[in-house]
N, C-alpha and C positions, 0 to 999 in steps of 0.2 A: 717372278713370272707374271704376264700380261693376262686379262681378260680374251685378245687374242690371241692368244697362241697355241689353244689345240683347233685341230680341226674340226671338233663339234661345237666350235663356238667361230667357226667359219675362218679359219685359217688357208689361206689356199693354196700351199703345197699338200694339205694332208699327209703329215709326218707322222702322229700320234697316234697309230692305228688302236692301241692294247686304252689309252683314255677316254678314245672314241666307243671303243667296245665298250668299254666301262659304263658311259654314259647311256649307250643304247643298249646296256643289260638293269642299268639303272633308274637315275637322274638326274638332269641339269636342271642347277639352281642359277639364274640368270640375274637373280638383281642381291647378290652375294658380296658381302663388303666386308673390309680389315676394319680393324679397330685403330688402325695409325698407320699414314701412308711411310713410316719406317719400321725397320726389320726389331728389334726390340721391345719398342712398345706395345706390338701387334703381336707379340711371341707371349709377354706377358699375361695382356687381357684373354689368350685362346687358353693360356691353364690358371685364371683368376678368376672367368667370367666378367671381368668390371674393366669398367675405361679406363686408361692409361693414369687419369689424371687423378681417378681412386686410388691408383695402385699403387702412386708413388712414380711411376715410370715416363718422367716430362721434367723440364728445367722450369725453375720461374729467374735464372740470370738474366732474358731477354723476353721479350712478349712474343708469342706463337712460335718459338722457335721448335723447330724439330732435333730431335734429340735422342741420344742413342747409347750404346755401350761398350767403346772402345777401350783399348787396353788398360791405361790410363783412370777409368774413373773409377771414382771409389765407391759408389751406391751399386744398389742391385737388387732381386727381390726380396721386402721383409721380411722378417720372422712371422709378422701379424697376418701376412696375406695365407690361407687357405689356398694351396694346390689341389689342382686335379687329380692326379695319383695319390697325394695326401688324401684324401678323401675315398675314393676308388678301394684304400688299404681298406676299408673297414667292409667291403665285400669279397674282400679275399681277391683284388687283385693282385699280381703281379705284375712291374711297370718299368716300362724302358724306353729313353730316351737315346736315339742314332742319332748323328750329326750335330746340329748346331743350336748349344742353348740359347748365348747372348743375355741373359738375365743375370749378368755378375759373372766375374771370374776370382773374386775373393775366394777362401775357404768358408766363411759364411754363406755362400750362395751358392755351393755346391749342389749340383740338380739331387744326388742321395739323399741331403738335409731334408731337402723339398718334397717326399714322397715315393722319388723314383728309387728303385731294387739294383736297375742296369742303367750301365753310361758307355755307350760307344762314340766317342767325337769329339768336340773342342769347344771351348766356353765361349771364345768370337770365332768372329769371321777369318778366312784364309787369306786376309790383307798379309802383301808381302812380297820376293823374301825381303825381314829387316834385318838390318846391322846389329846383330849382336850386341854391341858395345852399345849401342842406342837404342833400339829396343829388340826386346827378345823375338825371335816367331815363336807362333803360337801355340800351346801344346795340344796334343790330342791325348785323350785320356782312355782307359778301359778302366770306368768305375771307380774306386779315389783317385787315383795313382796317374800321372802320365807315361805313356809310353813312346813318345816322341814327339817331335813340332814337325810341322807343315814347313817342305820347302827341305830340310833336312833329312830325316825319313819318311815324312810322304810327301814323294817327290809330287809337283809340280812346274810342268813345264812351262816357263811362262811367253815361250816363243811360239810353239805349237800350239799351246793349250792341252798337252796330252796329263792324265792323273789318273791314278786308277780308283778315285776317292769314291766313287759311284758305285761300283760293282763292289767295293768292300763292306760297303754300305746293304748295299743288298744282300751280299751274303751273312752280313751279322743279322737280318731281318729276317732271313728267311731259317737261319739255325733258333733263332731264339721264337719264333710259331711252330717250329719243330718238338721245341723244348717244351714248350707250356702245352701241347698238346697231346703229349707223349703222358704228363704226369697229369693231365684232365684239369691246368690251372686257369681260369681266367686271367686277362692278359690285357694291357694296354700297350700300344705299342705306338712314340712317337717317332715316327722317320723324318725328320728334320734337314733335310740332303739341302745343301746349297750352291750346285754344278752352275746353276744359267744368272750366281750373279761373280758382278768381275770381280777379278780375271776368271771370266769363264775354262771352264775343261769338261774334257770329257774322254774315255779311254782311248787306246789304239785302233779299237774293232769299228766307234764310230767317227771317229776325227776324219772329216772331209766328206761324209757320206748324203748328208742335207744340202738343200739347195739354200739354206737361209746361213750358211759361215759356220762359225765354230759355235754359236750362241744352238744355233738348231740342231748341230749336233749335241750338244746339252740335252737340248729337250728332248731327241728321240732317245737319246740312254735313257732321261729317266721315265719314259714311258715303257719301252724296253723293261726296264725292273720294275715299275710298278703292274704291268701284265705277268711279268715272274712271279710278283706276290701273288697277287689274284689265283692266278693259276697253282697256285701253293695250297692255298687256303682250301680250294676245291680239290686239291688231289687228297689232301688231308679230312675230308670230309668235314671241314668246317666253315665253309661259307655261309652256310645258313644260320651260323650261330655269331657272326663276324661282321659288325656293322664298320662300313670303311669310307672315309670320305678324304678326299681330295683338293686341297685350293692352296692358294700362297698366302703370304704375309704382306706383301706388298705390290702395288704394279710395278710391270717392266720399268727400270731403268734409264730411260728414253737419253739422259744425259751419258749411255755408255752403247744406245746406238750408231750406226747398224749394226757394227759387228760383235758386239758385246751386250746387246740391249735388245728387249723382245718388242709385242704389239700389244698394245691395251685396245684393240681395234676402233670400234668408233667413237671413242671416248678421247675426253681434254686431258692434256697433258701426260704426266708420270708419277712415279715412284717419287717421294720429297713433297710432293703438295696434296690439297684436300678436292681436287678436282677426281673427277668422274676415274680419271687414266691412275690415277694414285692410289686409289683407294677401292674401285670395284676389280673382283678377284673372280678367274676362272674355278667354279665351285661345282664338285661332282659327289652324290650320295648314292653307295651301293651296299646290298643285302639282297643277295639273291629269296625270294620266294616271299620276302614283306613288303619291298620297296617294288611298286608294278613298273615293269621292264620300258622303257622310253617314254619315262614321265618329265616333264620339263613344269618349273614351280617358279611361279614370278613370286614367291613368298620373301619380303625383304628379311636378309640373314646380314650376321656376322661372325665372326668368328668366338667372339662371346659367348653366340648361341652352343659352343660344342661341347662349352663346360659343363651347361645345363644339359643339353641332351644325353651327355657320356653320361650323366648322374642319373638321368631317368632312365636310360637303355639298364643300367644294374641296379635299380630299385631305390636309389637314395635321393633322399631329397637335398636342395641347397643348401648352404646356413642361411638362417635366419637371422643372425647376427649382424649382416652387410648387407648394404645394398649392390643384387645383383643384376648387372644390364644384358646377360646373354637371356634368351628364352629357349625353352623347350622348344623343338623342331619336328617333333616326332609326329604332331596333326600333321602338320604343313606335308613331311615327307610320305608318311603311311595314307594317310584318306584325301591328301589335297587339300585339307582346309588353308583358310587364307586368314593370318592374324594380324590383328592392324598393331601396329608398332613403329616407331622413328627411330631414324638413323643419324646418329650423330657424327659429327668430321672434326676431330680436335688437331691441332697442330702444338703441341706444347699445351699451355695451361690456357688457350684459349679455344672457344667450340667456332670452328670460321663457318659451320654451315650445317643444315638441318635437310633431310629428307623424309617427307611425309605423304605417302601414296606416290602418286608422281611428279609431284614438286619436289623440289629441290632449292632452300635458300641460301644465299653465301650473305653473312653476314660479315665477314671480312675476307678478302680476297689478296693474295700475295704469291706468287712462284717463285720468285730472289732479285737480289737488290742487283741495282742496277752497275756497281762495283761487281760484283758475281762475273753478272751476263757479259761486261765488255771485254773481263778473262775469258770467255768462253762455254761457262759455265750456266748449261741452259736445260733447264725440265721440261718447257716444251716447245722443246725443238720445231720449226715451220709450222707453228699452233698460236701463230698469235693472235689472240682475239680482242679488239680496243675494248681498254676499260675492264676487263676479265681475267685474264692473265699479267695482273699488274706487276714492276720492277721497284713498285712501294706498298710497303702494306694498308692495305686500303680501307675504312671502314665503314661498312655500311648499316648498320647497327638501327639507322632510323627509314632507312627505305632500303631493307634486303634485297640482292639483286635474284630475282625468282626466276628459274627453268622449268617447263615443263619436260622434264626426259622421256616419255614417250615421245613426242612428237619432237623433240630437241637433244639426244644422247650426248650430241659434243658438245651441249653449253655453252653455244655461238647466238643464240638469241635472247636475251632478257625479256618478260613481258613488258609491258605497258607500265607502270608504276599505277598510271591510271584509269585504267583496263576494271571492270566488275570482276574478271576472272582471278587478274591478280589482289583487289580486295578482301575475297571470297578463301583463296587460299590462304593468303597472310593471315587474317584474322582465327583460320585452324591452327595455323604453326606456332603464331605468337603465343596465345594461349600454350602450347606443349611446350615451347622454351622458358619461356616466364616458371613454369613448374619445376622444370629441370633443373634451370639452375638456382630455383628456391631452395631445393634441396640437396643441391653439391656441398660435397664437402670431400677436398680437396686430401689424398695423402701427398706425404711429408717427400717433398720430390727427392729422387734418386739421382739425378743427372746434372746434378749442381757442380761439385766437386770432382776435380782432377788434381791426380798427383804421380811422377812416374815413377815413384817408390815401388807402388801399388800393382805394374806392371807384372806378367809374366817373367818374373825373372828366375825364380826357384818355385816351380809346382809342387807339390807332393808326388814322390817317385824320381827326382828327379838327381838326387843322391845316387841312386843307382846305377842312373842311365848316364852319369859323368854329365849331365848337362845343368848342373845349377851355373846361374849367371850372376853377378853380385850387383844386389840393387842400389840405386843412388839413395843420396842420403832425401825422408822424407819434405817436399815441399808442397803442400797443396795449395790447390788455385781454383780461382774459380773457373768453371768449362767452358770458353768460348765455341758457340754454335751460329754459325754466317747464315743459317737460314731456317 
């Protein structure tokens, strides 16, 4: 989902009435970022607190390639890495994961390993349907066990876009707030829904009903049920005890607009690159009666920050063991304090760019190769900017190309190289990158290896359910990633 796509961050059909409410019962966070413009590595860092490229969750088979976790690969998150719910356990949460992990689909990577109690959903994504005989679709599970694949019992229509993956989703959300507050248990709860990416869907009640295609009917379902939650949590008399926040993993998709892809509004590019459109995320923080009602926070965030924050909202503090890059958010949100911090933009094992106040530098710049784009295949789309949106990876390593985002959001203007402004800011950043990456120290990447052995072919549970498939004999390879 885009930066633009609810209406409180200026969408102009105004669809999203229940996030807009949200917001003006809450807060917008406006300069709110992923920690990797793809859907895995940013799922990672939001329950690690650390960068992808700590986590393990990046290839080094290619320089800055972006990288993910499809069926096929064999890594996923480690044993060593420290979860959120892991942690969360030792205050008496109770922790559960809807929808879509993406951090491993081995038996080792099972989210239960991981901290979490409950599992409603599927370890990838609803890519599909696949052939059987070539690769399995994908299982969805209820907790070890699968209880069917996508495409086969949960239907997906892929002519309409009709599913009813949404609304099951919500009803597992709204029984399991039911459930922890019926027995007085504190509760973490991750809704992980993934309706607005392709092949988009959305149920029968809103299919056709948006002026923006099947993509916006996506988005008002899941506003739709996220005002269901909301309005849950207040009938239950626990809103005030119920800290909720709202944003994506990634920008829209721009390579699967219009009719399948959202708006990153006035931002470069998409989803796939380290540009503004890729990587800043529509971010909403609500707590009735802490958070003051129509607060808006230019505090730079990421989704880092929610590992820390979830630790401080239940008393615990980090490990100390790791180095951790989310921060506490709780000044920012509660008093407005404003704390100075940088933002990093990794693509793979390498950092293409740095945000510090309202600079912003790209020290290597790339959107896909020019093989990619003459297929078709374009992240930003009618966004071409010379020199900026390169179809080679570009380095600029000795004269960063510098933005100021206040006055330049879409990153259509570079300063001056020779400018006192541009001097003045470089010589802040340099200093905070030279530190940075004095102190990297790189985990052991997950995203190297493929093998289709490794595939969903036989889940656990799936003896039962007459659906084991018989996997090929093992071949592993290294993971080709085209961008």
């Amino acid at each position: 989902m885009g930066w633009g796509d609810l209406g409180a961050f200026g969408e102009p059909s105004k669809e999203t009435p229940n996030l807009d409410q949200m917001a003006s019962e809450g807060m917008l966070l406006l300069d709110f970022y992923t920690a990797n413009p793809l859907c895995s590595p940013s799922r990672a860092a939001l329950l690690t607190g650390r960068l992808p490229v700590r986590n393990g969750f990046y290839t080094t088979n290619a320089h800055a390639r972006n990288a993910y976790t499809p069926q096929d690969i064999v890594g996923g998150i480690p044993d060593s890495e420290l979860l959120l719910p892991e942690l969360l356990k030792k205050a008496g949460y109770i922790n559960k994961i809807i929808g879509k992990w993406h951090l491993g689909h081995r038996p080792q990577f099972h989210p239960l390993k991981h901290g979490f109690d409950e599992w409603f959903g599927s370890p990838n994504c609803h890519f599909g349907p696949f052939d059987n005989r070539a690769f399995p679709n994908i299982p969805v599970y209820r907790d070890w066990e699968m209880i069917g694949r996508y495409y086969e019992d949960f239907k997906i229509d892929r002519k309409t876009g009709e599913a009813n993956l949404t609304q099951i989703y919500l009803q597992e959300a709204l029984d399991f707030i039911s459930k922890q507050q019926a027995s007085q248990q504190p509760f973490f709860l991750y809704w992980a829904i993934d309706a607005t990416h392709a092949p988009v869907y959305a149920s029968k009640q809103f299919l056709g009903t948006s002026q923006r295609g099947l993509y916006g009917d996506a988005v008002r379902e899941i506003d739709d049920s996220i005002g269901k939650i909301l309005k849950h949590l207040q009938k239950l008399g626990i809103s005030e005890n119920t800290f909720v926040f709202f944003t994506s993993d990634n920008g829209a998709a721009l390579i699967s607009a219009p009719k399948q892809g959202g708006s990153n509004g006035p931002f470069l590019c998409g989803k796939q690159t380290t540009f503004e459109g890729g990587m800043r995320e529509p971010a909403i923080a609500w707590w009735p009666g802490h958070i003051p009602a129509g607060g808006v926070s230019h505090q730079l965030g990421n989704v880092m920050d929610l590992f820390t924050t979830s630790l401080s909202l239940a008393g615990l503090q980090p490990p100390s063991d790791r180095q951790i890059d989310g921060i506490d958010l709780l000044p920012a949100i509660l008093q407005g304090k404003l704390i100075d911090r940088p933002i990093f933009y990794y693509r793979g094992n390498e950092m293409m760019a740095v945000r510090v106040g309202l600079y912003k530098a790209h020290y290597w710049t790339w959107s896909n190769s020019w093989e990619e784009y003459s297929k078709g295949i374009d992240f930003c789309p009618g966004q071409n900017v010379s020199g900026v949106t390169t179809h080679t990876l570009e380095e600029h390593t000795t004269l960063p190309l510098l933005f100021h985002l206040g006055m330049d959001p879409g990153e259509k203007y570079p300063l001056s190289f020779v400018s006192a402004e541009y001097q003045r800011a470089m010589e802040r950043i340099s200093d905070i990158v030279q530190q940075h990456k004095a102190t990297m120290v790189p985990g052991e990447p997950q995203l190297n290896v493929c093998d289709k052995a490794v595939m969903n072919w036989s889940p656990p549970g799936c003896e039962k359910l007459g659906k084991c498939l018989k996997p090929p004999k093992s071949d592993p390879k290294k993971c080709f990633w085209p961008h």
